[in-house]
C-alpha positions as CSV (number, residue, x, y, z in Angstrom):
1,X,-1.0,78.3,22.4
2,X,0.1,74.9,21.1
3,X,-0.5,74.0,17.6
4,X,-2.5,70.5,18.8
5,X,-6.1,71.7,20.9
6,X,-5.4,69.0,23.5
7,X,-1.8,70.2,24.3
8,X,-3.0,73.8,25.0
9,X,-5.6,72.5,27.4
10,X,-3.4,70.1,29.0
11,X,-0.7,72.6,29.6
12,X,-3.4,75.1,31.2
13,X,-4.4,72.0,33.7
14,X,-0.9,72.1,34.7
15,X,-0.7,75.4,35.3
16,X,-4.1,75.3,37.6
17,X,-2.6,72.2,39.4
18,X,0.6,74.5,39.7
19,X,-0.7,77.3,41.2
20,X,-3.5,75.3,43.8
21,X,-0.1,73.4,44.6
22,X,1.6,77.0,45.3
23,X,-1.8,78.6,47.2
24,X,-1.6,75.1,49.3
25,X,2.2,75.4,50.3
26,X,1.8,78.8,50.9
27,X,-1.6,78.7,53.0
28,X,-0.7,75.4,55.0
29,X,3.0,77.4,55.8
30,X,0.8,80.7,57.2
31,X,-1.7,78.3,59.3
32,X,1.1,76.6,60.6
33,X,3.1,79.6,61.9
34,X,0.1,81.6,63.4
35,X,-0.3,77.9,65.3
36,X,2.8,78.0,66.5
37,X,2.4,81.8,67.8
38,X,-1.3,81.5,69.1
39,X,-0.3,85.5,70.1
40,X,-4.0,86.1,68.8
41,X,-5.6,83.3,70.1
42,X,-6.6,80.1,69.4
43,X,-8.9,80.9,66.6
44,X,-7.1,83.4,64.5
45,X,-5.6,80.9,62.1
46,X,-9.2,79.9,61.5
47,X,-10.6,83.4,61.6
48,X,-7.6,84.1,59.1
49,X,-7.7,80.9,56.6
50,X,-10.9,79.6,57.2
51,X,-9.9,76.1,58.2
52,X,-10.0,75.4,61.3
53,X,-7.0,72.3,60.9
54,X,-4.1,72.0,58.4
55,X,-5.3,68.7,56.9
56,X,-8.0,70.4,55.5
57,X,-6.5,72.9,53.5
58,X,-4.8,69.8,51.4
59,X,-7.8,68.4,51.0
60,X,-9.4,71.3,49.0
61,X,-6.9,72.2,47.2
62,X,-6.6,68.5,45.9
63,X,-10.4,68.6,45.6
64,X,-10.2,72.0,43.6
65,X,-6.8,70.5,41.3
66,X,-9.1,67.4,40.4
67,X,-11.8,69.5,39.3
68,X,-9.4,71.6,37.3
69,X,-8.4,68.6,35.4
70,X,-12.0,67.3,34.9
71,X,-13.0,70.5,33.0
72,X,-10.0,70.7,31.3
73,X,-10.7,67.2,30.2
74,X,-14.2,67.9,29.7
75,X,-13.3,70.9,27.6
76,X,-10.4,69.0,26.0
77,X,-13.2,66.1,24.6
78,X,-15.2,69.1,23.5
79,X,-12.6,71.1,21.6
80,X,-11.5,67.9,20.1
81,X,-15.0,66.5,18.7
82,X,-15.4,70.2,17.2
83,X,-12.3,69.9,15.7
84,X,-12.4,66.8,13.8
85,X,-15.6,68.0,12.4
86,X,-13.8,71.3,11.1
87,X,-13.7,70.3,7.0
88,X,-9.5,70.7,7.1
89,X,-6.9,68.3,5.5
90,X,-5.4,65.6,7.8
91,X,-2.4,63.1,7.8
92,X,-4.7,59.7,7.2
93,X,-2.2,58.3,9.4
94,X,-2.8,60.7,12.6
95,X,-5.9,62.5,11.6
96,X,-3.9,65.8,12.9
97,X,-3.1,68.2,10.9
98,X,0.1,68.7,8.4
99,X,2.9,71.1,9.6
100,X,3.5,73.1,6.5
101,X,6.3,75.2,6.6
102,X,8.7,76.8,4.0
103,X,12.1,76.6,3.5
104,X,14.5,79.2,4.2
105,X,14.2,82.1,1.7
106,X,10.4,80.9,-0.2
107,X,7.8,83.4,0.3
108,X,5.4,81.2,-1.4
109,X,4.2,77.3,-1.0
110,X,2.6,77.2,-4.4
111,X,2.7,80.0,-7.8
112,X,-0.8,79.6,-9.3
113,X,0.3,79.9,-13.2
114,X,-3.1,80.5,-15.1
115,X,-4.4,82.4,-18.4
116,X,-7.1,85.0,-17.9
117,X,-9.5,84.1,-20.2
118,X,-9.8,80.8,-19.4
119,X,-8.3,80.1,-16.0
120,X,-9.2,82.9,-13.7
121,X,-12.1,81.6,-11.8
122,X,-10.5,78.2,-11.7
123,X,-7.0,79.5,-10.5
124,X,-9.5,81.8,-7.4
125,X,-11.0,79.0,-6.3
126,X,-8.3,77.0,-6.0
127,X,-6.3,79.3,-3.9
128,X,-9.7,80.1,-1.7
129,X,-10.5,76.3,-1.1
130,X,-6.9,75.6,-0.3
131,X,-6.4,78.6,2.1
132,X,-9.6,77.0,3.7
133,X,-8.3,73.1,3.5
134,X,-4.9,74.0,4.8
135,X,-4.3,76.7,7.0
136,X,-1.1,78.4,6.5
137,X,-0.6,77.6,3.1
138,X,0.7,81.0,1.0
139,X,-0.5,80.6,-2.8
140,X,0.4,83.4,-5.0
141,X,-2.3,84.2,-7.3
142,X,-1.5,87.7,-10.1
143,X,-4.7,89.2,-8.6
144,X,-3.9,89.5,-5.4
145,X,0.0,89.3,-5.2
146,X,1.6,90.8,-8.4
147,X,3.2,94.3,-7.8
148,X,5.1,94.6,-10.8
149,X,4.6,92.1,-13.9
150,X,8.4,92.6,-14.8
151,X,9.0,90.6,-11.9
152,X,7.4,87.0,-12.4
153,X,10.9,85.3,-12.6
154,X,11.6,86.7,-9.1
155,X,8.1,85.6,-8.1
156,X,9.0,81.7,-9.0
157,X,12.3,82.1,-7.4
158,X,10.7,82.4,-4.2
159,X,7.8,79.8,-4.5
160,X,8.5,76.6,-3.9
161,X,6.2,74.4,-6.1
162,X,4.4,75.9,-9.1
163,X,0.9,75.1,-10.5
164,X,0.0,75.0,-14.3
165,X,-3.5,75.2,-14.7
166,X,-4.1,73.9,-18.2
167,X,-6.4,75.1,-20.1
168,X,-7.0,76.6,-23.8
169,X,-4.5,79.8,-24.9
170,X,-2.4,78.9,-21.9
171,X,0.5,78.1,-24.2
172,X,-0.2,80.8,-26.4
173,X,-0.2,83.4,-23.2
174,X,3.4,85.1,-23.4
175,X,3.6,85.5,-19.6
176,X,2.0,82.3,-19.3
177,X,5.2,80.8,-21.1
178,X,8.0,83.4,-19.1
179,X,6.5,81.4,-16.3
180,X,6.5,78.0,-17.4
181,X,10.3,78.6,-19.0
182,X,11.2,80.6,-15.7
183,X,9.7,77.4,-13.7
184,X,12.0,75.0,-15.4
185,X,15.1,76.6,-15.9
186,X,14.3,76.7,-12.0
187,X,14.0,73.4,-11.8
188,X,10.8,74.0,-9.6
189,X,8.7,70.9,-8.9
190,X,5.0,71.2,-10.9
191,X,2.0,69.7,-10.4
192,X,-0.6,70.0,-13.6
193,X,-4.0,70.8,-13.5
194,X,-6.3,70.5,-16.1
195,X,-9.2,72.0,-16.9
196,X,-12.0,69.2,-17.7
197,X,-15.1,71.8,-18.9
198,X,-14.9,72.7,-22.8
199,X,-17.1,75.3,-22.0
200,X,-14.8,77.1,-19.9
201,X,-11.4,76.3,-22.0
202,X,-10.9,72.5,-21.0
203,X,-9.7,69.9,-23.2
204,X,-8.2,66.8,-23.6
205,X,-4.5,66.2,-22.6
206,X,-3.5,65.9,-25.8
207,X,-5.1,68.9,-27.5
208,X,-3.8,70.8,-24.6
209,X,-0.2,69.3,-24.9
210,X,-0.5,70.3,-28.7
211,X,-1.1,74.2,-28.0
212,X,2.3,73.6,-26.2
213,X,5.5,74.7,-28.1
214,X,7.6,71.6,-29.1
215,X,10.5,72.2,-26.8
216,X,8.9,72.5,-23.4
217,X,6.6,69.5,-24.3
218,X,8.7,66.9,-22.7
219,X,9.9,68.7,-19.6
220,X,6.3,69.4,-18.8
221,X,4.2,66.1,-20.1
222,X,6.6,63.0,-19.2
223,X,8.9,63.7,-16.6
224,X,5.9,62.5,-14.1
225,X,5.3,65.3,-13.0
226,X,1.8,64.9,-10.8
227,X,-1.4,65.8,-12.6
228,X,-5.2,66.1,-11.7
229,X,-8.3,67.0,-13.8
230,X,-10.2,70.1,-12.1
231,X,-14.0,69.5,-11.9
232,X,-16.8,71.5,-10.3
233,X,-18.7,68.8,-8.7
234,X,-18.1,69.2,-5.4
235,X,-16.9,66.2,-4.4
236,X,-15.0,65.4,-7.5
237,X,-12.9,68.7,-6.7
238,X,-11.9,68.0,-3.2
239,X,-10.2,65.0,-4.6
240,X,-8.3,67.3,-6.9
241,X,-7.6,69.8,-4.2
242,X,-6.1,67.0,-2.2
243,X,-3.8,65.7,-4.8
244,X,-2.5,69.7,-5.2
245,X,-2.3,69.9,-1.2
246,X,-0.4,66.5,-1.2
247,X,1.6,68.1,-4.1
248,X,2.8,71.2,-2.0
249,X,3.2,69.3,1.0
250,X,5.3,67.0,-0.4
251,X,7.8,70.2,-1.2
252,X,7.6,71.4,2.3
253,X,10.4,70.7,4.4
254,X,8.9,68.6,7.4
255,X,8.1,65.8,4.8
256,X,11.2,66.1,2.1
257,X,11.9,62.4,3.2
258,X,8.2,60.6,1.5
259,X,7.1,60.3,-1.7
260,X,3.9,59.9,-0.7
261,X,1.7,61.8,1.9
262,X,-2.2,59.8,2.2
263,X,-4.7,63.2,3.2
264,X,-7.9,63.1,4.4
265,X,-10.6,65.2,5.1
266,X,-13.5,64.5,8.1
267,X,-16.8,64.6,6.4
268,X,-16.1,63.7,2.8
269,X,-17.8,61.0,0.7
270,X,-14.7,58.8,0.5
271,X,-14.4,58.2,4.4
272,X,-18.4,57.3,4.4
273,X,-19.5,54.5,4.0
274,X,-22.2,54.6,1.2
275,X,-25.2,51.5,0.9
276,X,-28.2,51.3,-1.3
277,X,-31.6,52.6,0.8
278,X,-33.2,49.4,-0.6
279,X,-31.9,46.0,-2.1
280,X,-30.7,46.4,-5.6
281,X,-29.8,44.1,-8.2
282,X,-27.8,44.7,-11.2
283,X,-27.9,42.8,-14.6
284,X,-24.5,42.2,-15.9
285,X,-24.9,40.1,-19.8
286,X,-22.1,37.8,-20.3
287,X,-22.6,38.7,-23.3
288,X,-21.1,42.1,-22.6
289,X,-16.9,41.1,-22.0
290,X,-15.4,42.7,-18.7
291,X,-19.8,43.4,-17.8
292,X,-19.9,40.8,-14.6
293,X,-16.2,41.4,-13.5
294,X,-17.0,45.2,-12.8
295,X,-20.5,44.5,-11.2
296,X,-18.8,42.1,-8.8
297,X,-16.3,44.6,-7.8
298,X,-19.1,47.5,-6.9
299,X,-21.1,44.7,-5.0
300,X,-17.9,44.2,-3.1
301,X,-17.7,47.8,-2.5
302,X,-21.5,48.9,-1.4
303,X,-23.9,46.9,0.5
304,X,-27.4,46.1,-0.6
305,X,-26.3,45.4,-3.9
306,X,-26.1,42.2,-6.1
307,X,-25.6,40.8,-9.0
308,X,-27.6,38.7,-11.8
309,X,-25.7,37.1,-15.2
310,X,-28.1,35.1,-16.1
311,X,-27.8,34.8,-19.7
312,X,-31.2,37.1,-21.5
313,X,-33.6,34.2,-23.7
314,X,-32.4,34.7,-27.5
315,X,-28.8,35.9,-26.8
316,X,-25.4,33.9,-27.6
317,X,-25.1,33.6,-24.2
318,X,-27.8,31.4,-23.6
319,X,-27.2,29.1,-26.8
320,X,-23.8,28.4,-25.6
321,X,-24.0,27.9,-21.9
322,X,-20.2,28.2,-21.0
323,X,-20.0,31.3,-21.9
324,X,-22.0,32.3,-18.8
325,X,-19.7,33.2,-15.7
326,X,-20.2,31.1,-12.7
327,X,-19.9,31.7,-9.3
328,X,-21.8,35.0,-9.5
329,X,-25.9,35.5,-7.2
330,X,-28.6,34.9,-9.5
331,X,-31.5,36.6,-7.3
332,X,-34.0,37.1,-9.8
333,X,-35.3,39.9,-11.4
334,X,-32.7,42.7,-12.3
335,X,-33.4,46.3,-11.1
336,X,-30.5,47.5,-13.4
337,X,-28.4,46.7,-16.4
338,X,-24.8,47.2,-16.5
339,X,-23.4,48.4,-20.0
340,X,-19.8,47.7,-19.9
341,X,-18.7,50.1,-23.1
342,X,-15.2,48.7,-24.4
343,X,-13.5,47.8,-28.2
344,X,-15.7,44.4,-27.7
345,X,-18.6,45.4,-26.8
346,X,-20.2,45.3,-30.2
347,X,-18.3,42.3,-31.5
């Protein structure tokens, strides 16, 4: 089979059309000799065939070819619509799906580096939800790859990209470190993931940066190396997965020549279009700096929404009239308040 749904059923149309055009050939060549004989009689050609002239053989067999191709059509529009429904990563430009391949002498796309203690369930469901989002892909994960722990440099030699998932200890982890310090004397491309939960080991960037010995810090934290925050709201987490997919994509080599690589993924919340059930109206104060600008750009962004700043009785906004933002709706009634938190908010 072709990689693409609609090539395999195209190429089996051809190959009915094919062999129809072969039976007609063949059958109109037989009818046509036996004619030519009559030794049998008159009817044998008709006896033997079934058609009783040779125009009509064509005809069925183009009648038979034309249904071929209508059901391999038919099943071709079928195959397709269940495919784009399939929850799998796609080029944004082609909606198809990414060729991943790996270079000559990887064994891996992606070395999931993790600690135990905090890591573990992280650094699995990573590896499951990418197998799942992109087909092919060959993560090694220590649970279900390691053979010999002696071997983790040979490991990163043969991966192409490597993953630190960030969490609390992982710096303090001494096979967590012969894999970071393996990784870069590598020169291996990284993409960091950080673990967002305190309850399960997360942290800030900074706290986890300082748990990192002095000399790595800089290889590791500014050399712009990509970096997502792992969450376990769904939605959330797919946009992290597709930042690590885009990641080890980018290190594959049908796409060595972009520095960027837009994914997409049929069915997810950022390729819907989301509006409010019922009309909504959102109080920005222009009292509150930076308040009206952000409510204006999430009524530009989601329909049924708009936006008041009409300046509360009693506030500093309505004593001094120019500090009220023009050109905003002023519908009435606000449904909502908008608290736009910032160093001048309570100014």
């Amino acid at each position: 089979p072709y990689k693409r749904v609609e090539d395999t059923l195209l190429a089996v149309a051809a190959s009915l059309v094919l062999l129809l055009s072969f039976l007609c050939a063949n059958w109109t060549t037989i009818f046509i000799k036996v004619e030519e004989r009559k030794a049998c009689g008159d009817d044998y050609a008709t006896d033997l065939l079934g058609f009783s002239k040779v125009d009509k053989i064509g005809y069925a067999m183009i009648g038979l070819a034309a249904v071929a191709v209508l059901f391999a059509f038919v099943g071709g529009f079928v195959a397709l619509r269940r495919f784009a429904r399939i929850p799998t990563i796609r080029l944004a430009s082609t909606r198809q799906a990414p060729e991943l391949t790996l270079a000559t002498g990887m064994t891996y796309h992606c070395f999931n580096s993790h600690i135990w203690s905090t890591g573990q369930d992280a650094a699995a469901v990573i590896k499951k939800q990418l197998m799942l989002l992109l087909p092919g892909v060959k993560i090694f994960l220590d649970v279900d790859d390691l053979k010999d722990i002696g071997a983790l440099e040979q490991y990163i030699r043969g991966t192409t990209m490597i993953l630190f998932f960030l969490s609390q200890g992982y710096f303090r982890s001494k096979n967590c470190l012969r894999e970071v310090r393996s990784s870069l004397e590598k020169d291996k491309p990284l993409v960091l993931v950080q673990e967002a939960d305190p309850e399960k080991g997360g942290g800030t960037l900074q706290a986890l940066r300082a748990e990192c010995p002095e000399d790595l810090q800089t290889d590791i934290f500014e050399n712009g190396w990509t970096h997502t925050i792992w969450m376990r709201i769904e939605e959330f987490q797919l946009i992290s997965l597709k930042i690590i997919a885009e990641a080890v994509l980018l290190c594959s080599p049908n796409f060595l020549d972009k520095t960027s690589l837009p994914l997409c993924v049929p069915g997810e919340l950022e390729s819907q279009s989301l509006v409010f059930s019922k009309q909504t109206t959102v109080w920005a104060s222009p009292a509150n700096p930076g308040a009206a600008e952000l409510a204006c750009e999430l009524a530009s962004a989601f329909r049924g929404l708009t936006v008041s700043n009409v300046a509360d009785v009693g506030s500093s906004a309505s004593a001094h009239p120019s500090m009220a933002l023009r050109g905003l709706d002023r519908p009435g009634k606000a449904t909502h308040m908008l608290l736009y938190l910032n160093q001048n908010t309570w100014l």
